[in-house]
C-alpha positions in Angstrom: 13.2 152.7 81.9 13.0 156.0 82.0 13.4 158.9 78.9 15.3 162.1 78.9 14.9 165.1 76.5 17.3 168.4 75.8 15.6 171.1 73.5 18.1 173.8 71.9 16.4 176.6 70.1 18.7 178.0 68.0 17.2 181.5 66.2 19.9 182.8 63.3 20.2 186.3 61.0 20.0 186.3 57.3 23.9 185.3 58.0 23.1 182.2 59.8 24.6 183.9 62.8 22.9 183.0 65.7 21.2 185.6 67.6 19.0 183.8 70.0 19.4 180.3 72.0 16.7 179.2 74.4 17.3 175.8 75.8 15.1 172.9 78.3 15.5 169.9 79.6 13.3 167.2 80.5 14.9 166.6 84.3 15.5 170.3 85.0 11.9 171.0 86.6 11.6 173.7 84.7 9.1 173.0 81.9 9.4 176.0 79.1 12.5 177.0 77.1 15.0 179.5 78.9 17.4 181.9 77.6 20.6 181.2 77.4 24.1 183.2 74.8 26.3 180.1 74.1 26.3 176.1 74.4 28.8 173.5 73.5 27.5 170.2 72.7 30.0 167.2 72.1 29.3 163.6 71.4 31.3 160.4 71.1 30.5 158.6 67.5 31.2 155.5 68.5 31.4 154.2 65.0 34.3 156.7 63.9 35.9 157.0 67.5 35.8 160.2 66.9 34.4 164.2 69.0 31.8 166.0 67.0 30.9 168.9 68.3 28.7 171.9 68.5 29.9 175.7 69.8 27.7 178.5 69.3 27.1 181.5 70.8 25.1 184.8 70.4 25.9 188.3 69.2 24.3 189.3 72.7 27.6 187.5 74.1 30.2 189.2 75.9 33.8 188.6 75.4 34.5 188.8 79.6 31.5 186.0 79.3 32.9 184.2 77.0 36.1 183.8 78.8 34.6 182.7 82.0 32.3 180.1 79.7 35.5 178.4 78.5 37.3 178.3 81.5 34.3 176.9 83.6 33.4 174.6 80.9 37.3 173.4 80.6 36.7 172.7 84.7 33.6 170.8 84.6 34.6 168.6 81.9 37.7 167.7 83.8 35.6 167.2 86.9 33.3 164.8 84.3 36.7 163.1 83.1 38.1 162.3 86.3 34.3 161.1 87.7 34.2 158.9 84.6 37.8 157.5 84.6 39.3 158.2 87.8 42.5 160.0 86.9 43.8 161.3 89.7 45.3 164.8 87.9 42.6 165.6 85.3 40.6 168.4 87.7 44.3 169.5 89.4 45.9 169.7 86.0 43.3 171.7 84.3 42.9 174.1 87.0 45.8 174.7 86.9 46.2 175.2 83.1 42.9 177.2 83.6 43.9 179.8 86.2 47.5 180.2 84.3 45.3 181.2 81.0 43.4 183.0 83.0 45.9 185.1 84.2 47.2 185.2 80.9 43.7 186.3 79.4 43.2 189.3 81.7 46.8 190.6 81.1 46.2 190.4 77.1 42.6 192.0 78.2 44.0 194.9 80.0 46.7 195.6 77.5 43.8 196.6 74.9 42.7 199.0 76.7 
């Protein structure tokens, strides 16, 4: 059997805002902490059939960052959804909901300005 291990370094402000994030993992090949502005962590609890989660990111995070984060992160967890249950619509459905937010998002960007 074999053993796998993900570090997260979280460094926070007096605020408990985070303002550094270094992360590793075992299977990488990389064997030292790396840099990294956000993560999102969620994990089944089997006994309360229930999504905890974990969402942070830095103050060295940009909002155009952020918004490709989400949207790539909303796309790979459909691909991981439809790998792990075979619904045919999962990755098509969410791209799909993904480029028309997308879309949306850069309008509602532009209009700041």
């Amino acid at each position: 059997m074999k053993v796998s291990e993900i570090k997260i370094k979280v460094t926070v402000d007096d605020n408990h805002i985070p303002i550094d994030i270094k992360w590793m993992a075992t299977d990488s090949g990389v064997d030292h902490l790396v840099d990294c502005k956000a993560f999102n962590l969620s994990i089944w609890d089997p006994i309360e059939s229930n999504s905890l989660g974990i969402n942070l990111w830095t103050d060295q995070m940009r909002v155009d960052e952020m918004h490709a984060h989400f949207f790539r992160t909303l796309i790979n967890m459909a691909n991981s959804y439809q790998q792990s249950t075979g619904n045919p619509f999962a990755v098509e459905d969410v791209k799909a909901f993904c480029n028309q937010l997308a879309k949306k998002t850069n309008d509602w960007e532009e209009s700041k300005k």
